[in-house]
C-alpha positions as CSV (number, residue, x, y, z in Angstrom):
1,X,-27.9,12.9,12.3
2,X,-30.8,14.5,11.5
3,X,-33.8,13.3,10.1
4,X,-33.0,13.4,5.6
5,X,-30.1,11.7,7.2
6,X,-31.6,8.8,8.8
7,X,-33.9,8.2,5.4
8,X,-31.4,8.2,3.0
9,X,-29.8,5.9,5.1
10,X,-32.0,3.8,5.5
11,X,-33.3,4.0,1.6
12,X,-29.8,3.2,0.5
13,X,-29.3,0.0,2.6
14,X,-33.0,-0.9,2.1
15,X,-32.5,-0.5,-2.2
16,X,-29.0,-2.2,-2.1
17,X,-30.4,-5.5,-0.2
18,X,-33.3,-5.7,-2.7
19,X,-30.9,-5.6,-5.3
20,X,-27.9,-7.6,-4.3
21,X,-30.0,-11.1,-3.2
22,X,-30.8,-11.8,-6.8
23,X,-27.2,-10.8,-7.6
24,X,-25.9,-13.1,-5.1
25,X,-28.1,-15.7,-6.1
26,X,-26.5,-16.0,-9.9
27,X,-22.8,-14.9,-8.6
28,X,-23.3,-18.4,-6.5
29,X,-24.3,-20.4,-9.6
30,X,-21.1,-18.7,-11.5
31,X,-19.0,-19.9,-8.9
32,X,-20.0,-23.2,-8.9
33,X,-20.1,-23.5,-12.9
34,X,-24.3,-23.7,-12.8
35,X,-24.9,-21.7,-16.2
36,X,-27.3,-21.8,-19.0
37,X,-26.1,-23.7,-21.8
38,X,-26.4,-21.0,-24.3
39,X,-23.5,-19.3,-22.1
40,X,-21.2,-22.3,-22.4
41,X,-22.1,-22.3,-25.9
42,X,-20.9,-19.0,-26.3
43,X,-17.8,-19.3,-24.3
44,X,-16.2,-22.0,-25.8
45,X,-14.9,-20.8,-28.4
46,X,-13.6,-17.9,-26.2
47,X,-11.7,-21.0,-24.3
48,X,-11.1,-23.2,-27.4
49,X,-8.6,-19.6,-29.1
50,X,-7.0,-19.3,-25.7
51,X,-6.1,-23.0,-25.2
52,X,-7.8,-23.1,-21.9
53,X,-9.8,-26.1,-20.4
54,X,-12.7,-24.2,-18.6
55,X,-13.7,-27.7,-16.2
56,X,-10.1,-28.3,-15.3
57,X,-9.4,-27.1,-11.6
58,X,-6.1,-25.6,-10.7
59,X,-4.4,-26.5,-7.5
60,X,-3.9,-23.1,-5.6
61,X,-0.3,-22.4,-6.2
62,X,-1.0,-22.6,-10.2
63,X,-4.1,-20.5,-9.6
64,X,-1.8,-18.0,-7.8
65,X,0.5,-17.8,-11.1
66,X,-2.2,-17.5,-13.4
67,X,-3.4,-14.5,-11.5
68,X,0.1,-12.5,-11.0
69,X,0.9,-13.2,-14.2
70,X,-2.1,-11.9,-16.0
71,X,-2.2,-9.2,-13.7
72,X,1.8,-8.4,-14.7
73,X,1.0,-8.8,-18.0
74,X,-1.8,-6.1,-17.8
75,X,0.7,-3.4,-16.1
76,X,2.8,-4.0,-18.1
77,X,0.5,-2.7,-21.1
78,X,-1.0,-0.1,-19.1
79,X,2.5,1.2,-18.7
80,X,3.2,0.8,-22.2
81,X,0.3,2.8,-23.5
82,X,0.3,5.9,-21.3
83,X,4.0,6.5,-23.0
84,X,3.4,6.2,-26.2
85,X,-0.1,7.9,-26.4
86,X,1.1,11.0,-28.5
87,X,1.8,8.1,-31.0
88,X,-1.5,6.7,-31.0
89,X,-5.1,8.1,-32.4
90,X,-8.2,8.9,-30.2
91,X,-5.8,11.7,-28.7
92,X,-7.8,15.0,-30.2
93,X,-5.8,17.0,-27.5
94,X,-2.3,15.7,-28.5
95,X,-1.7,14.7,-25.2
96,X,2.2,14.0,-24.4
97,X,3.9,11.2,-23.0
98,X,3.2,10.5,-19.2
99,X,6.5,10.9,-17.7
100,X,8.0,7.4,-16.5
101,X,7.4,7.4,-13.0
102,X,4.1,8.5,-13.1
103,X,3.0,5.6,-15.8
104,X,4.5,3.4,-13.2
105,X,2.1,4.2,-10.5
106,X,-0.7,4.3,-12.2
107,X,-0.1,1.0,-14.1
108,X,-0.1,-0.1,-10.7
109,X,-2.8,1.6,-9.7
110,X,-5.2,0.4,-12.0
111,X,-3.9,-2.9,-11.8
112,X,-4.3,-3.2,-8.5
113,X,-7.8,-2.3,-8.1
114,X,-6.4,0.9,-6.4
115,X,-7.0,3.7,-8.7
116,X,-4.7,5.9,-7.5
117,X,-4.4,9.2,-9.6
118,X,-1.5,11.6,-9.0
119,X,-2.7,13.2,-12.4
120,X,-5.4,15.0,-13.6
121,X,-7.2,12.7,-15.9
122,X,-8.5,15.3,-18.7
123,X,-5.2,17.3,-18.9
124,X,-3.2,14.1,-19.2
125,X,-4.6,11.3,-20.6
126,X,-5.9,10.7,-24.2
127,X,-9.4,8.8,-24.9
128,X,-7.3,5.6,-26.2
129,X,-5.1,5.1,-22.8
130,X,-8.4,6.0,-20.5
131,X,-10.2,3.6,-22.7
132,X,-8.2,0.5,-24.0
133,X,-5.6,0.7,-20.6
134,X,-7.3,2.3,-17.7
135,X,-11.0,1.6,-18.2
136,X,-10.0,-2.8,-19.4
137,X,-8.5,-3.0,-15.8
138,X,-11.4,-1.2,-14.3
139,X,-12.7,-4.8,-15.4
140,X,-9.9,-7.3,-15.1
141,X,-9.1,-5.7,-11.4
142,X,-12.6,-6.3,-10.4
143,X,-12.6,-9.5,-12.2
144,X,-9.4,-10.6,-10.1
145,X,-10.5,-9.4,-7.0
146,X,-14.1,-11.6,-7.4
147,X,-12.1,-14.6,-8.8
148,X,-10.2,-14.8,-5.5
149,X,-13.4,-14.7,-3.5
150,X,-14.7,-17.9,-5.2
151,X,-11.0,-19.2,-4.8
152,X,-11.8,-19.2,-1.3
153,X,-15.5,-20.0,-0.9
154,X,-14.9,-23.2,-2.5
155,X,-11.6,-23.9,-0.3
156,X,-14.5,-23.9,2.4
157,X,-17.3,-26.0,0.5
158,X,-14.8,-28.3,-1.0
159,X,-15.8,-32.1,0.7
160,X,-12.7,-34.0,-1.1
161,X,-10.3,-35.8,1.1
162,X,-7.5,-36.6,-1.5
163,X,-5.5,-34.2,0.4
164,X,-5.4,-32.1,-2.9
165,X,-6.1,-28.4,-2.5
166,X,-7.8,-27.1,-5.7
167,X,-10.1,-24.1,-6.2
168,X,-10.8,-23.9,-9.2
169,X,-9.5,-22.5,-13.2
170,X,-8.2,-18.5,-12.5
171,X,-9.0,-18.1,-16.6
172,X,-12.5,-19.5,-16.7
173,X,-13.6,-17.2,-13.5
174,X,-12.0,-14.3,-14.9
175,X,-13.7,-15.1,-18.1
176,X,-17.2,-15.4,-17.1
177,X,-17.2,-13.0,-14.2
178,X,-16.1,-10.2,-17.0
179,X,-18.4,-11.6,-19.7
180,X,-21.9,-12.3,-17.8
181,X,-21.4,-9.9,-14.8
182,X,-19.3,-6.4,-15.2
183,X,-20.1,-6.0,-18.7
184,X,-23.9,-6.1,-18.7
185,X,-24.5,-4.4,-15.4
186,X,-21.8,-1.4,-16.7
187,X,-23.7,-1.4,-19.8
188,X,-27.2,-0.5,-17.6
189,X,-25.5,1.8,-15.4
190,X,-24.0,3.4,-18.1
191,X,-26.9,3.9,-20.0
192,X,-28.5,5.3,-17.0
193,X,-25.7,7.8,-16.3
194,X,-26.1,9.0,-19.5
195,X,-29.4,9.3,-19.1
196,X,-29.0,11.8,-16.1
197,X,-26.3,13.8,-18.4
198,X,-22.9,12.3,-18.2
199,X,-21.0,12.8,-21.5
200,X,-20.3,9.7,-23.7
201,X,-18.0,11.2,-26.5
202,X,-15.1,11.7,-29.0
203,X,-15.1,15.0,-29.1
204,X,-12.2,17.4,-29.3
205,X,-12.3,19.4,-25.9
206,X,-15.1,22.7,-26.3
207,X,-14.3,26.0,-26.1
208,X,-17.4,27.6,-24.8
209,X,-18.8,31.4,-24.2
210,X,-19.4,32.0,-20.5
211,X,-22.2,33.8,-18.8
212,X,-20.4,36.2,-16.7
213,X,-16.7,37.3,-17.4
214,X,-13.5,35.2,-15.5
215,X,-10.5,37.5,-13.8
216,X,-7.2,36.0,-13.7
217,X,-3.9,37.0,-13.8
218,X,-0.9,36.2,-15.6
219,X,2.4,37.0,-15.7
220,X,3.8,40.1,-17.5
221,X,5.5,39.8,-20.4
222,X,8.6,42.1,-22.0
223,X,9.3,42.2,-25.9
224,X,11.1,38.9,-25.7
225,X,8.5,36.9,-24.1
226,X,10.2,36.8,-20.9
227,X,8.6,37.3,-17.6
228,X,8.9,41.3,-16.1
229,X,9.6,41.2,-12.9
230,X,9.7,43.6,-9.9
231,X,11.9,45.8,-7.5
232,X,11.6,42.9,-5.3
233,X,12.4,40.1,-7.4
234,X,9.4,38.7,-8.0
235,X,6.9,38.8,-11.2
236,X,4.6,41.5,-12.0
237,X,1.0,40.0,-12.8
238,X,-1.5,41.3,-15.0
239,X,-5.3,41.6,-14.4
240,X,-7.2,39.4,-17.4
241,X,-10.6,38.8,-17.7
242,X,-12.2,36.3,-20.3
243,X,-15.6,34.3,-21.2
244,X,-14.0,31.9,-23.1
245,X,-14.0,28.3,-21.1
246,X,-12.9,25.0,-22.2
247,X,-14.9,22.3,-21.5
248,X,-13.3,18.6,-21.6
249,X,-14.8,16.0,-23.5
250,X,-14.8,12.1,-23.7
251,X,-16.4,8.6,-23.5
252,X,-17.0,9.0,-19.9
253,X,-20.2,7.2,-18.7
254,X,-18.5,3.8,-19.8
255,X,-15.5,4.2,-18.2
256,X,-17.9,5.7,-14.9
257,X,-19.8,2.6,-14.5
258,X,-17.3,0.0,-13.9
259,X,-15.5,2.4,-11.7
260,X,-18.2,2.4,-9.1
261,X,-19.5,-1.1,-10.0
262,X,-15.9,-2.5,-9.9
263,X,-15.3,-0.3,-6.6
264,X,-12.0,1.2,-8.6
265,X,-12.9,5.1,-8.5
266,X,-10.8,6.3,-11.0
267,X,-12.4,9.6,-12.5
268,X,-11.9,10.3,-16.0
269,X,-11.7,13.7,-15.1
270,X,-9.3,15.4,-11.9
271,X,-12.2,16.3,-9.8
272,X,-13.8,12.7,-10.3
273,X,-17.4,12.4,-9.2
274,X,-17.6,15.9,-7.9
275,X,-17.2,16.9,-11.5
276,X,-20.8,17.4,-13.2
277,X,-19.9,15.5,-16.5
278,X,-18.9,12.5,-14.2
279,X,-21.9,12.8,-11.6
280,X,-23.8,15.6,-12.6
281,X,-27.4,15.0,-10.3
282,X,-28.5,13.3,-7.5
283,X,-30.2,10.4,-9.1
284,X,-26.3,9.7,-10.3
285,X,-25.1,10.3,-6.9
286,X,-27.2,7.5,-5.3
287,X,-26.7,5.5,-8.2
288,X,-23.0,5.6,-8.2
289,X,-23.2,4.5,-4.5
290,X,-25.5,1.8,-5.0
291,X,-23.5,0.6,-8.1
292,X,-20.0,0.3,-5.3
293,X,-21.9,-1.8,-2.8
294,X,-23.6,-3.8,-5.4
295,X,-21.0,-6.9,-6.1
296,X,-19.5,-6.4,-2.5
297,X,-23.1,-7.2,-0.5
298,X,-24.5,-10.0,-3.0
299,X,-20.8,-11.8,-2.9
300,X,-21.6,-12.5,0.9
301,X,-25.5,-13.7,0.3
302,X,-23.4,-16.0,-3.0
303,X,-21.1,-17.0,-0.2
304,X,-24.1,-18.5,2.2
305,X,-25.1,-20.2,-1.1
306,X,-21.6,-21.1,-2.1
307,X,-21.1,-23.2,1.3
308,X,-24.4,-24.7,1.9
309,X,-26.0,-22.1,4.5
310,X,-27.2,-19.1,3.6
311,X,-27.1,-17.5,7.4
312,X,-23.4,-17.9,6.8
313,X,-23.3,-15.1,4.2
314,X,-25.6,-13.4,6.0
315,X,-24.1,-12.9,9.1
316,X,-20.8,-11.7,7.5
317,X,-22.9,-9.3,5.9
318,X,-24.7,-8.3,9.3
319,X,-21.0,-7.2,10.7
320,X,-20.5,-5.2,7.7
321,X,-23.2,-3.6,7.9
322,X,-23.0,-2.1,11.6
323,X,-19.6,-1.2,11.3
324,X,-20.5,0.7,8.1
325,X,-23.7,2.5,9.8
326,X,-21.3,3.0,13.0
327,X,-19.1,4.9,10.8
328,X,-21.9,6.8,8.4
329,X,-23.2,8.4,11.6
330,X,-19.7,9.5,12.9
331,X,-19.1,11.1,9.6
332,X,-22.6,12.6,8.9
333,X,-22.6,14.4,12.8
334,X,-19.1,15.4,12.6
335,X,-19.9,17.1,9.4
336,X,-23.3,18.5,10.3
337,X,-21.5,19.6,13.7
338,X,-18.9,22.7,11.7
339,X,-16.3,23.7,13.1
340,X,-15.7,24.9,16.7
341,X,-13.4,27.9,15.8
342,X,-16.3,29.1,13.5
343,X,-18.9,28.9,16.4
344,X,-16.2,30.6,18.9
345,X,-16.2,33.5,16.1
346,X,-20.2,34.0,16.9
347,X,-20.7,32.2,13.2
348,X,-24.0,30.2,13.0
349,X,-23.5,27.3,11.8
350,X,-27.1,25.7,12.2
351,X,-28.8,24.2,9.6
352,X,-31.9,26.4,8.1
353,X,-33.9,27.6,5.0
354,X,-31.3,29.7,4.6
355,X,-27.9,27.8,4.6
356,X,-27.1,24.1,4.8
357,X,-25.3,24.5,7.9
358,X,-22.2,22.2,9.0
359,X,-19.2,22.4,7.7
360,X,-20.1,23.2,4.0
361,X,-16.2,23.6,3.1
362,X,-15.0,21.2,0.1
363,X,-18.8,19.9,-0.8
364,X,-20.4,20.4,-3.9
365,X,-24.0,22.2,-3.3
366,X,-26.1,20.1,-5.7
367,X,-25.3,17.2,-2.3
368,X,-25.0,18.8,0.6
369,X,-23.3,17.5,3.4
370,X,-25.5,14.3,4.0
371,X,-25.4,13.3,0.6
372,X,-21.0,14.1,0.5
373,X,-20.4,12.2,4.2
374,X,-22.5,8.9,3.3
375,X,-20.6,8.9,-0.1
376,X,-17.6,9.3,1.7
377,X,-18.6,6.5,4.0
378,X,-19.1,4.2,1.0
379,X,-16.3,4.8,-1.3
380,X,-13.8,4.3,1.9
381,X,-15.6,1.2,3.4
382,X,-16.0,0.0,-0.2
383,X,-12.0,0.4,-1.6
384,X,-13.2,2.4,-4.4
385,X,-11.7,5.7,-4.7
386,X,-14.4,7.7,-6.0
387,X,-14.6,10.9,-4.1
388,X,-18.0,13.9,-4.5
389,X,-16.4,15.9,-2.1
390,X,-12.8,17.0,-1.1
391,X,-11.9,14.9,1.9
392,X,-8.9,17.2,2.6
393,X,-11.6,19.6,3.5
394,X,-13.3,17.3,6.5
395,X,-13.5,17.9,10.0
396,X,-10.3,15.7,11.7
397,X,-12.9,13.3,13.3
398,X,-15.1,13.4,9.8
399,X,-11.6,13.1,8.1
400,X,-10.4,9.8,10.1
401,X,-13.6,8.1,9.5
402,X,-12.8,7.2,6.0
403,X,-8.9,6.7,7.1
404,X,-10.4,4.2,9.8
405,X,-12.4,2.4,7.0
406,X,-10.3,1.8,5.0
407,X,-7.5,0.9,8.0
408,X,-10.0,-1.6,9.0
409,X,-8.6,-4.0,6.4
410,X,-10.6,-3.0,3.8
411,X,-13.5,-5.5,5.1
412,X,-16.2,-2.9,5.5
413,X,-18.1,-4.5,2.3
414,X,-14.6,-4.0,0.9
415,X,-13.5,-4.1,-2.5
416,X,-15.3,-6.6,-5.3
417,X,-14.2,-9.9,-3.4
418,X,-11.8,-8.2,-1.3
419,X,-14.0,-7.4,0.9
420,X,-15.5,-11.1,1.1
421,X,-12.4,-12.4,0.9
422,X,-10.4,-9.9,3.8
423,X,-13.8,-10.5,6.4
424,X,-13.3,-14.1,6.0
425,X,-9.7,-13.9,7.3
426,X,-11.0,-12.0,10.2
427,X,-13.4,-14.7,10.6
428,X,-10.8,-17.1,10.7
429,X,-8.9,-15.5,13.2
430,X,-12.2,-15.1,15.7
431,X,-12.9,-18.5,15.7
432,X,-9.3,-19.3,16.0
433,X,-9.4,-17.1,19.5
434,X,-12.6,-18.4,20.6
435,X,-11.3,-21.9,20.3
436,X,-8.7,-20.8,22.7
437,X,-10.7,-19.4,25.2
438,X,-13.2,-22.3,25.3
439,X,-10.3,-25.5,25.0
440,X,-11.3,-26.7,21.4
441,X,-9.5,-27.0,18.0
442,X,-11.0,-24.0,16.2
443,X,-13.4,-25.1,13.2
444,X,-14.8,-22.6,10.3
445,X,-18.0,-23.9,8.5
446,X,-16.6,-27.4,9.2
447,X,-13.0,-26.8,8.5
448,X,-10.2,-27.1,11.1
449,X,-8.4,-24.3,11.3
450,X,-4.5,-25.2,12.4
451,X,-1.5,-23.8,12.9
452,X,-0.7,-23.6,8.4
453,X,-4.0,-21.3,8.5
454,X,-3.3,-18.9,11.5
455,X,0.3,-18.4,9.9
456,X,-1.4,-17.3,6.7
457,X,-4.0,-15.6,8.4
458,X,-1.3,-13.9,10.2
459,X,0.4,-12.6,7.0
460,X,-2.9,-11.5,5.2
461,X,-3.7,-9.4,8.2
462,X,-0.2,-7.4,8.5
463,X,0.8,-7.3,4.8
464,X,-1.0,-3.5,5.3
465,X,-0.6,-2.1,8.3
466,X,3.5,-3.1,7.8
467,X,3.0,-1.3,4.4
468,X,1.5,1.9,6.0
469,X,3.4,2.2,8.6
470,X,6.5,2.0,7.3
471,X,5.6,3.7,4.3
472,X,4.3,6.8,6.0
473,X,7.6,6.8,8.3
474,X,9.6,6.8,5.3
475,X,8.0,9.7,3.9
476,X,7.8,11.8,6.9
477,X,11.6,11.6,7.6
478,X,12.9,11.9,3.9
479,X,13.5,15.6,2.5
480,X,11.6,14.1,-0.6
481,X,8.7,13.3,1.1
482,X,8.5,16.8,3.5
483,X,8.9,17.9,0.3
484,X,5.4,17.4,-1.1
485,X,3.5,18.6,2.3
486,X,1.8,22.0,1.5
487,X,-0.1,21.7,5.6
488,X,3.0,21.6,8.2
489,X,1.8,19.6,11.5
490,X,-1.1,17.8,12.3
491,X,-2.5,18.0,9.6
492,X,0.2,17.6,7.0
493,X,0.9,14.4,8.8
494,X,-2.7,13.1,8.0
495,X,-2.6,13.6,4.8
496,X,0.5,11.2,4.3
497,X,-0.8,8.9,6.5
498,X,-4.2,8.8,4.7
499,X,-2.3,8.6,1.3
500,X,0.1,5.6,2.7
501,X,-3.2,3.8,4.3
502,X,-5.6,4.4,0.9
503,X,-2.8,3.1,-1.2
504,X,-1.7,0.2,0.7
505,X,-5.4,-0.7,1.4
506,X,-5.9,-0.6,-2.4
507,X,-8.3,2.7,-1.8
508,X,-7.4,5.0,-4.3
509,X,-9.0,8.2,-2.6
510,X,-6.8,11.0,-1.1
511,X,-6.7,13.7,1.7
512,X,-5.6,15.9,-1.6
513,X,-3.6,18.7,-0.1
514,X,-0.6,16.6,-0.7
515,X,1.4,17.0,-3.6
516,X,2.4,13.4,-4.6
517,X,2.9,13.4,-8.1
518,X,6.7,13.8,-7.5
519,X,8.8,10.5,-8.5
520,X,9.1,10.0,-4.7
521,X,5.8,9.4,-4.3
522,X,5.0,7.8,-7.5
523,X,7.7,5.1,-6.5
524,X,6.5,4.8,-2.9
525,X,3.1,4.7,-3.1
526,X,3.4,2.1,-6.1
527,X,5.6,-0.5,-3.7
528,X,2.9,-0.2,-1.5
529,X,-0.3,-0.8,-3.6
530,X,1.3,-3.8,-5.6
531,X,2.2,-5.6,-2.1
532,X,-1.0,-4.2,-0.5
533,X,-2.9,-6.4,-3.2
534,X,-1.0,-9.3,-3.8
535,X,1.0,-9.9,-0.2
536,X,-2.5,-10.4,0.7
537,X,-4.1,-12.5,-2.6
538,X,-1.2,-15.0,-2.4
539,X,-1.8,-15.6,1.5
540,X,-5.9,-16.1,1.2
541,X,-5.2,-18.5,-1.6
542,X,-2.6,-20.3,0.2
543,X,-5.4,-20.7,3.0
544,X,-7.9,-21.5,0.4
545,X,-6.3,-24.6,-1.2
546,X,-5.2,-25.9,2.6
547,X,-9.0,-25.5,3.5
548,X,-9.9,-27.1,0.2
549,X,-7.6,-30.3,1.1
550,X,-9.3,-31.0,4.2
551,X,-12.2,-33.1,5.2
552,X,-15.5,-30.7,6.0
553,X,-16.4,-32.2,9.5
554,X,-20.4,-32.6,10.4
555,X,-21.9,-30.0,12.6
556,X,-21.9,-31.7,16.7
557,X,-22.7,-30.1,19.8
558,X,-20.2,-28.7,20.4
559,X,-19.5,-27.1,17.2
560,X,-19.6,-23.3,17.7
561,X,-22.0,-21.8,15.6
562,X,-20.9,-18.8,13.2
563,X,-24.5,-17.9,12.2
564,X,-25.6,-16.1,14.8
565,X,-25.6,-12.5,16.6
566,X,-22.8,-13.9,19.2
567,X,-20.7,-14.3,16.0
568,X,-22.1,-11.3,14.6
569,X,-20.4,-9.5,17.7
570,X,-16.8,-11.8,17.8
571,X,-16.5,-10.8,14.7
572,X,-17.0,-7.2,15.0
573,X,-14.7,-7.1,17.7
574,X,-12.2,-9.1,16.6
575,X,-12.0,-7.0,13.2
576,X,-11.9,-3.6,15.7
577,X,-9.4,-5.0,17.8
578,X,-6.8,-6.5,15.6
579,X,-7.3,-4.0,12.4
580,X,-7.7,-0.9,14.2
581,X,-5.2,-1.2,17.3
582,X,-2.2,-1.3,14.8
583,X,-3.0,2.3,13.8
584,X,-4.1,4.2,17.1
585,X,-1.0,5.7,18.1
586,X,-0.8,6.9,14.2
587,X,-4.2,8.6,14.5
588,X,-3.2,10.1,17.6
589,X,-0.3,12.0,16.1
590,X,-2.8,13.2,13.7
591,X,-6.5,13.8,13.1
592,X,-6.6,13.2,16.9
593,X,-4.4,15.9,17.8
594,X,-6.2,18.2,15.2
595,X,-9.2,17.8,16.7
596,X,-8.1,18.7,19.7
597,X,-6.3,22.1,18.3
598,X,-9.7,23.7,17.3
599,X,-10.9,23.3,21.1
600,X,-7.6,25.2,22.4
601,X,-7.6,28.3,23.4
């Protein structure tokens, strides 16, 4: 890393910790209920229409319920909407019907926090279904994801000893997360996006005059409108040239912000923030990476708050932070590095006035590569699946960074309360296994943790690395899923395995060279994001309302503290060794092995 490198770096982590205490410090009063009055005020009327009693805790089965219902309900509509769009207004394009196994995943997609797009957004979708059904479960994911979060932080403050395990009403932290959090901050981001020049429309798509003429070819044509074609079979093409470009249009800065605040990533358009409507200058760029670590970093400092000891949080945060600066300056050097068969060739690949240097391939200019691998870094170790630059187009090592992120369990700051939510499990485990190795029943911030927890634990952790797995070993041995590989060997391999891992971690981002807009795909990669999401929701809340039912025992001496750097490290490890192991011999078969095949001679 050289030295723009190391200050971006640094200016990035230094901005987002500035920002996220404060945030952390009112995302800690929501979860505990600690509002103004004037916001009761206002939401009680909101819980008076609905039927909903905002003080009345739900045990955690009935909180589970609440959640996969609403969140049913909401693919349901997505679904619904996306075919029946040519029926609706705001469609100035007349965009069709999405075909029914592509509404399927990405109904599941966007329910699932995921994001996933198989599409391209601004040749597919019209303004009403990227609006009222993609861009509402932008919020209600996030919402969702947060809500769980608090689920669990309060399974760990709770005191009771009725042996009852609640944590708290799903609809009233839904409610005000949405209301008082993601709408105002999206409304500021928004407004600042727009600012910098992303496009906040209804327009009817722009057909503009270029500067410089456009070749391209087309097929030839005979009287009847049927393609000519030659001795040998195959179609005779035609040299065009034109200045005529169409421009999409849209209401994208609003749908922008709460995909990077709500670390979802969708892009209203195919090339998603490498577009220039979508993430047009470098202001946007660190702004859209600040705005996916926001929630993510002040949920842990809320946590500390949440549970009575703020190192808590902040050691949680500590681990997340070195294994997300570990993996920034693996991705930034292997970038910056190029590419050995280049340098074999007697190309310089050296950074200077002149060129950028590095491997420049798939990065837009206006970033550079620094700018490209730390957003890379951030959407990966963040679940959001916002992509500036085409990670198809990586180095293998630069390329299996992100995979690794987001194979990590998606803890790596994480998704909106995912990532709380998934390091907490980890935590669990650790001090499970350094219970064992010192003779003592394991304890979490004054909570025993038995056998019901480990089980759960146990679950939570392999719901994704099952899914994968198995996922990516379907599609590797099927002709469907051969099918859709446009890069035989190592690297065609990657690319389903990177679209198996960012699907069952809830990701969203893709290798891109794989063509998985087929119903195979669609069908497979939708399995895995519903189960990747909610076989691990269902499990943390199942822990959450067993922690909640147990006494919180006082500190003693010989209560092993989870404050400090020795935790810091146990839990580092403990997150390498469990969450990456399952996946080495995967990686090996893959970007490992393509690494190695640009050193061969």
């Amino acid at each position: 890393m050289d030295t723009f490198a190391w200050g971006l770096l640094g200016l990035f982590l230094a901005v987002l910790g500035l920002l996220a205490w404060p945030l952390g410090k009112f995302l800690a009063a929501l979860c505990d209920g600690r509002l103004p009055r004037w916001m009761h005020a206002v939401e009680k009327p909101l819980y008076k229409l609905a039927g909903v009693a905002p003080d009345q805790s739900m045990h955690w089965r009935a909180y589970a319920l609440a959640l996969l219902a609403f969140n049913a309900i909401g693919a349901f509509v997505v679904y619904g909407l996306q075919r029946v769009q040519h029926l609706l207004p705001f469609n100035p394009q007349g965009m069709a019907a999405v075909t029914a196994d592509s509404s399927f995943n990405t109904a599941v997609s966007f329910v699932t926090n995921t994001n996933w797009q198989g599409y391209g957004g601004e040749s597919t979708m019209s303004y009403l279904t990227q609006m009222l059904g993609l861009s509402v479960q932008n919020f209600f994911s996030a919402a969702t994801g947060i809500a769980v979060a608090f689920a669990l932080a309060r399974g760990f403050a709770a005191r009771r000893t009725d042996g009852q395990g609640f944590v708290g009403n799903f609809w009233t932290d839904v409610t005000r997360i949405t209301a008082w959090v993601l709408v105002p901050i999206s409304f500021v981001i928004a407004v600042v996006l727009v600012g910098q020049g992303v496009i906040q429309n209804f327009d009817a798509y722009k057909d503009v005059t270029t500067l410089e003429p456009t070749a391209y070819s087309i097929p030839k044509l005979d009287e009847a409108g049927q393609p000519v074609n030659g001795a040998d079979g195959t179609p005779i093409m035609e040299d065009k040239t034109t200045t005529i470009q169409t421009l999409a249009m849209g209401p994208v800065a609003s749908q922008e912000a709460i995909k990077m605040l709500g670390t979802n990533g969708g892009g209203f358009f195919n090339a998603n923030s490498a577009h220039p409507y979508e993430n047009p200058t470098a202001l946007t760029n660190f702004v859209q990476m600040l705005a996916i670590f926001l929630i993510p970093a002040a949920l842990c400092f809320a946590f500390g708050r949440v549970v009575g000891d703020k190192r808590q949080g902040i050691a949680i945060l500590a681990a997340m932070t070195i294994l997300f600066v570990v993996a920034v300056i693996a991705v930034v050097s292997a970038e910056q590095a190029g590419n050995p068969q280049w340098t074999s060739l007697g190309v310089n690949q050296a950074a200077s006035s002149l060129q950028s240097g590095g491997n420049m391939e798939g990065k837009e200019v206006r970033f550079g590569i620094t700018a490209s691998a730390l957003f890379a870094a951030v959407t990966t170790a963040a679940s959001c699946g916002a992509v500036n630059s085409m990670h198809d187009s990586f180095t293998p090592l630069g390329g299996m960074v992100p995979m690794v992120l987001m194979q990590l369990g998606e803890v790596v700051f994480g998704g909106v309360g995912t990532g709380l939510y998934g390091m907490l499990v980890f935590a669990i485990l650790a001090v499970f296994m350094a219970g064992l190795m010192i003779g003592r029943t394991p304890e979490y911030l004054g909570k025993k943790i038995e056998v019901r927890e480990m089980k759960l634990t146990s679950v939570a952790i392999l719901v994704t690395p099952i899914l994968v797995l198995v996922g990516t070993a379907i599609a590797v041995s099927a002709g469907a899923g051969k099918a859709g590989i446009a890069n035989p060997g190592a690297h065609g391999f990657s690319e389903i395995l990177y679209a198996l891992t960012s699907a069952g971690n809830n990701n969203g981002s893709a290798f891109a060279g794989l063509s998985a807009n087929t119903p195979f795909y669609n069908v497979l990669l939708a399995l895995a994001m519903w189960f990747g999401r909610f076989g691990v929701i269902v499990p943390v809340l199942a822990i959450a309302g067993s922690l909640a039912a147990k006494k919180r025992l006082p500190v003693t001496a010989g209560t092993m503290p989870t404050h400090g750097p020795l935790f810091v490290v146990l839990l580092i490890g403990t997150v390498l060794l469990v969450g990456l192991l399952n996946y080495v011999p995967s990686l090996a078969l893959g970007p490992v092995i393509e690494h190695l095949m640009l050193w061969a001679k």
